[in-house]
Backbone bond lengths (Angstrom), bond angles and torsions (degrees), N, CA, C in turn:
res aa  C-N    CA-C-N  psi(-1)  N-CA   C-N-CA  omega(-1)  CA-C   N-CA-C  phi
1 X - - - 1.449 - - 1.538 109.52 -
2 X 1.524 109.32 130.94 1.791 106.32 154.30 1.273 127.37 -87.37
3 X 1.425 101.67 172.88 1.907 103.95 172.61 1.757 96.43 -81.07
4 X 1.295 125.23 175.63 1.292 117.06 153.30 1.478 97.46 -155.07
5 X 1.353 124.39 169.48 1.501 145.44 -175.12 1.782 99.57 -104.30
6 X 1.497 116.22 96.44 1.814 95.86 -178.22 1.517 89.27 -113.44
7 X 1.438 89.93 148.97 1.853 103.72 -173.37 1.985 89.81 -140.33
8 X 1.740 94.92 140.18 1.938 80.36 166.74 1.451 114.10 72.60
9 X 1.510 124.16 -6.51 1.189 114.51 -174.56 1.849 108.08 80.40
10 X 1.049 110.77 28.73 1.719 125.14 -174.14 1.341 112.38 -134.39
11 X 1.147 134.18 144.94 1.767 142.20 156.22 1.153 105.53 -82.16
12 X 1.424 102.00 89.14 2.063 107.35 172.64 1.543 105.21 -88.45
13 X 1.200 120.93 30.25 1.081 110.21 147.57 1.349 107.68 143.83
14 X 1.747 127.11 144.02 1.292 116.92 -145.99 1.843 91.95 -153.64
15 X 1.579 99.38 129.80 1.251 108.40 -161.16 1.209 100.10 -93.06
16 X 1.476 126.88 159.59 1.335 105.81 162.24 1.678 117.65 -133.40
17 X 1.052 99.06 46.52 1.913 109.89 139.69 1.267 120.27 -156.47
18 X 0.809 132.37 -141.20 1.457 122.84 -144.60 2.053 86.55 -91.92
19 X 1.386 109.71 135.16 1.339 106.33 175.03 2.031 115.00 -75.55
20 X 0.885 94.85 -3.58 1.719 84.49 170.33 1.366 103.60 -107.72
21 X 1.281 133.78 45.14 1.230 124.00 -168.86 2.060 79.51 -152.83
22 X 0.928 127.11 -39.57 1.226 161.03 175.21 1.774 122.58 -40.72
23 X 1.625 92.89 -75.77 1.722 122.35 175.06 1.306 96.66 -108.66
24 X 1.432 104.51 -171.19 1.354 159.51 155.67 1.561 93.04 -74.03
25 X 1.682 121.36 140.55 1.186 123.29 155.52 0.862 116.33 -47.77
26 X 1.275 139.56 -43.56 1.638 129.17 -166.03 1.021 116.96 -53.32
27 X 1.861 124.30 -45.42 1.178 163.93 -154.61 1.561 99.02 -76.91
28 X 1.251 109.14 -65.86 1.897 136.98 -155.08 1.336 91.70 -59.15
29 X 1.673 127.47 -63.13 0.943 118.38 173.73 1.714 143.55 -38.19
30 X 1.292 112.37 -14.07 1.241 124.94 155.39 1.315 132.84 -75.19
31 X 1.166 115.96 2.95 1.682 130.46 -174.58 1.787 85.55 -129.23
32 X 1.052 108.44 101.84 1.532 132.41 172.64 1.350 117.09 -150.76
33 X 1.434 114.89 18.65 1.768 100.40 158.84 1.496 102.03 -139.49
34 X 1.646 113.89 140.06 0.620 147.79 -157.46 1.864 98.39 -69.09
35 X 1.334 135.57 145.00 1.383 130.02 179.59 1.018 125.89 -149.07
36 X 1.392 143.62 173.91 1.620 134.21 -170.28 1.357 98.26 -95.28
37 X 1.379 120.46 162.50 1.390 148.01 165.54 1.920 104.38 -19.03
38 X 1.664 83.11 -53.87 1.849 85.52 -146.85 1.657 99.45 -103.63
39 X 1.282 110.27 23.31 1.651 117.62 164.32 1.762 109.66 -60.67
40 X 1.569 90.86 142.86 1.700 91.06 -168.60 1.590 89.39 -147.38
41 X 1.279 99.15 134.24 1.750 108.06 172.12 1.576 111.76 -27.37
42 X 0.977 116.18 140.87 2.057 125.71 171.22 1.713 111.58 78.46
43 X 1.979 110.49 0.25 1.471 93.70 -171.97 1.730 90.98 -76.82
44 X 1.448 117.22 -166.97 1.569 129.78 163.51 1.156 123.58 -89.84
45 X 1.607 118.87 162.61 1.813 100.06 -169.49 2.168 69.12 -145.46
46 X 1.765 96.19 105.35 1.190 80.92 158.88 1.774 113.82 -139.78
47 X 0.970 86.76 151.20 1.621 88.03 173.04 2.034 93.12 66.87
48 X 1.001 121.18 57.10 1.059 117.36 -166.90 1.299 131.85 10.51
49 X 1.415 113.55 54.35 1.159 137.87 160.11 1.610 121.97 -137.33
50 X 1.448 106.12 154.11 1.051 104.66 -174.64 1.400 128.83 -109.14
51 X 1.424 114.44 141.72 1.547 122.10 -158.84 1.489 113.43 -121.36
52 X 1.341 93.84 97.10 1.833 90.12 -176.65 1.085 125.42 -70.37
53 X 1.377 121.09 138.65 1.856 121.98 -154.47 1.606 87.00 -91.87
54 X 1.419 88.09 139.79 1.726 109.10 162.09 1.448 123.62 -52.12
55 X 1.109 86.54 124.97 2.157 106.48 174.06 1.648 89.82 -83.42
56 X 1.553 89.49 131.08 1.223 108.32 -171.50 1.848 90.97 -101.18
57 X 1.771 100.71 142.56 1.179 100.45 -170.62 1.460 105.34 -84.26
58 X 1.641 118.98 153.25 1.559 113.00 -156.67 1.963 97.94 -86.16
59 X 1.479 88.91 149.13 1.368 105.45 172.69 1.674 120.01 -58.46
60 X 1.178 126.16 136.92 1.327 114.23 170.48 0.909 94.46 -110.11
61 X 1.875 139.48 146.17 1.089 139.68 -176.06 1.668 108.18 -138.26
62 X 1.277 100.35 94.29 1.556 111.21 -174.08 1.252 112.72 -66.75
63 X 1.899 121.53 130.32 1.061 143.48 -159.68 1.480 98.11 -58.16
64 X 1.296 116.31 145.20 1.652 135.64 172.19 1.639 99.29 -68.71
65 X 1.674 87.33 127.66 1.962 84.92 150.09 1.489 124.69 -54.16
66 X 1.278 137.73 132.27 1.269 112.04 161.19 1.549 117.63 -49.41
67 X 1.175 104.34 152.48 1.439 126.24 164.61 1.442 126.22 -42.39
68 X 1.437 87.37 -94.31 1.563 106.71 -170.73 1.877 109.42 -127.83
69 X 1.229 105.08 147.19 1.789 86.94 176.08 1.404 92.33 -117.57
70 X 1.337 100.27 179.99 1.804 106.32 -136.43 1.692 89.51 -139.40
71 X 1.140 126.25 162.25 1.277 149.65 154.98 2.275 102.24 -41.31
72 X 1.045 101.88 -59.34 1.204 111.99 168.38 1.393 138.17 -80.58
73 X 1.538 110.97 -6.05 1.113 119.02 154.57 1.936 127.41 -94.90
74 X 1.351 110.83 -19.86 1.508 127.75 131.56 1.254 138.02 -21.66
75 X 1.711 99.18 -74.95 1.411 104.03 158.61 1.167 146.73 -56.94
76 X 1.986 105.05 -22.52 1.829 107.05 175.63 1.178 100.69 -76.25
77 X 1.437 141.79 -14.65 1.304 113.93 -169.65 1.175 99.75 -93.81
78 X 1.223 170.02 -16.45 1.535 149.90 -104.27 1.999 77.06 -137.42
79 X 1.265 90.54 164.78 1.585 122.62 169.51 1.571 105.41 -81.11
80 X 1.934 89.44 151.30 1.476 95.31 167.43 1.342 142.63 -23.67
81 X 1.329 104.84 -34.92 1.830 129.68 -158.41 1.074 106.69 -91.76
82 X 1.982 108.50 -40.80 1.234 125.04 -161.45 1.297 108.28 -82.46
83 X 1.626 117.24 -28.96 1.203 115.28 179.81 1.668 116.83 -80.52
84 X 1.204 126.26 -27.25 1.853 146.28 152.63 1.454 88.91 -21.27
85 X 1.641 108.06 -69.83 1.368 108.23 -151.57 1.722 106.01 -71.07
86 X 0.952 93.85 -36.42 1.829 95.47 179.27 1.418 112.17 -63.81
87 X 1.648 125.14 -50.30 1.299 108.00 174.41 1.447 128.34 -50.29
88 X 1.472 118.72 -34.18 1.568 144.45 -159.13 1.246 93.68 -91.76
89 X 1.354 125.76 -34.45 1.889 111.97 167.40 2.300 91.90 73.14
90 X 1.692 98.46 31.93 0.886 113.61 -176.33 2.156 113.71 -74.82
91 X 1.182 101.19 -4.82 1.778 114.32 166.64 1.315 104.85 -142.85
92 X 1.126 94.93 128.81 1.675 115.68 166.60 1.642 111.68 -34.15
93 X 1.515 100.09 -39.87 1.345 99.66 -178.14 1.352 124.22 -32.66
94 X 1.808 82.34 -69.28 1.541 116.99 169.73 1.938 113.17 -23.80
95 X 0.931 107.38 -70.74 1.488 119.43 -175.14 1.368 103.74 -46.27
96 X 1.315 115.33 -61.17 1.448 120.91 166.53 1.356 126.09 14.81
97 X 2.079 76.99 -89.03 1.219 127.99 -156.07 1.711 95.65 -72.79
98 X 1.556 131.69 -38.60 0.799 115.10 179.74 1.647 121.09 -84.99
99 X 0.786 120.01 17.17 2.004 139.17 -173.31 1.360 76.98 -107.89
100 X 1.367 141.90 -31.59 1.505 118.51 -165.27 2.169 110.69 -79.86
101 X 1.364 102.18 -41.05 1.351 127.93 -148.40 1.786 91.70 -74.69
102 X 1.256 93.74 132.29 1.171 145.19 28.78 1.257 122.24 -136.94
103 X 0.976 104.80 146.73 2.025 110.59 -156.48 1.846 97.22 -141.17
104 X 1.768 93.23 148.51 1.372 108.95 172.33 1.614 121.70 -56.30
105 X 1.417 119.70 174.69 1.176 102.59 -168.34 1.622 121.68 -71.39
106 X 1.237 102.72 -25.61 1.846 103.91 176.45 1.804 101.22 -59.33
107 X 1.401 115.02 -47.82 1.350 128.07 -176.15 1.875 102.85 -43.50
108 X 1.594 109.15 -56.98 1.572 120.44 -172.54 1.568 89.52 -48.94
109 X 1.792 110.37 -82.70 1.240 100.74 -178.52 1.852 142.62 -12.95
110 X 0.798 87.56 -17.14 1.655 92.81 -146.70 1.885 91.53 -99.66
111 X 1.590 100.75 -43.68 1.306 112.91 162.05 1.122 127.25 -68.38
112 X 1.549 128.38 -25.40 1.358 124.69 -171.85 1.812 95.60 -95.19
113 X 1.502 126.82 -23.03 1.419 129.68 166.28 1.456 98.86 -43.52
114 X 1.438 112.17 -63.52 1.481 127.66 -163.19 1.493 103.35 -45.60
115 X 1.339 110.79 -70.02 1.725 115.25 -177.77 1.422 108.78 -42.88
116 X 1.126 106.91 -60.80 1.774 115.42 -175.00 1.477 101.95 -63.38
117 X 1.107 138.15 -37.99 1.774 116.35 169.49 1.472 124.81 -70.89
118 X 1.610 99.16 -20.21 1.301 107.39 175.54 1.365 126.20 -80.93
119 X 1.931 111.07 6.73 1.349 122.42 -155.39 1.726 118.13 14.67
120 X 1.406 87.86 62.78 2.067 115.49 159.75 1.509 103.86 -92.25
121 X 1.444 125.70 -48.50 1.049 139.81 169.75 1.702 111.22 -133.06
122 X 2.075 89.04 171.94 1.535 100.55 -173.85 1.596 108.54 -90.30
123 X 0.568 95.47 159.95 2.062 107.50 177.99 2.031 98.37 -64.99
124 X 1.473 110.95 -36.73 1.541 96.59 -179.11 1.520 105.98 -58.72
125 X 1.566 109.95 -47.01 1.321 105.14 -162.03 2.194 108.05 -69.92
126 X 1.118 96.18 -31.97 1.598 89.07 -179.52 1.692 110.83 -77.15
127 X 1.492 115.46 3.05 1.687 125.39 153.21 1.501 119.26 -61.98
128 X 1.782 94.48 -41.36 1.639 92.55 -161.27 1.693 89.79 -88.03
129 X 1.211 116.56 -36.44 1.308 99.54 -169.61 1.502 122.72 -57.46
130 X 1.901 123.31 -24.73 0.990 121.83 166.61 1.500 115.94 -83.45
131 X 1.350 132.28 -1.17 1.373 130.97 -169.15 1.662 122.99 -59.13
């Protein structure tokens, strides 16, 4: 058995040896009821018994679409060459495409079609950029 501190009808907190050996008297004196083995801070203590509080089942929190793609999210995907040409605004395309950005993902699509038909870029790289 432990000592525990119950406040509220709760085990705010549960020592595990002897509480005057533990605290400060001032302290010790708050651990005056007696408790089972497997008492754990936040369960309930009612009716002098103890009520283990529910494990809350964990959240899964499914990843966000991206937003918006960006001038700079464009550029990480493309190749060495591809990126030359993008800084240098070396195809009209290019310029375009960047007067367009930044646009949702149907919007990216539609732009990265554009580059890739316009062979500005390759179809792998407008994969990774939506990946």
């Amino acid at each position: 058995m432990k000592y525990a501190w119950i406040e509220n009808d709760k085990v705010r907190d549960v020592c595990h040896g002897n509480p005057q050996d533990c605290y400060h008297a001032d302290v010790a004196k708050f651990y005056d009821t007696q408790v089972p083995d497997d008492a754990e801070n936040g369960d309930g203590w009612v009716n002098n018994q103890l009520v283990k509080r529910p494990i809350p089942e964990p959240t899964i929190v499914q990843p966000q679409e991206k937003q918006l793609w960006t001038d700079y999210d464009f550029r990480n995907g493309l190749t060495l060459a591809e990126k030359v040409k993008w800084d240098n605004d070396s195809a009209p395309e290019i310029v375009t495409v960047k007067a367009e950005l930044p646009k949702n993902k149907a919007g990216a699509i539609e732009l990265l079609d554009f580059l890739v038909a316009s062979n500005v870029i390759s179809q792998a790289s407008a994969d990774k950029i939506t990946e």
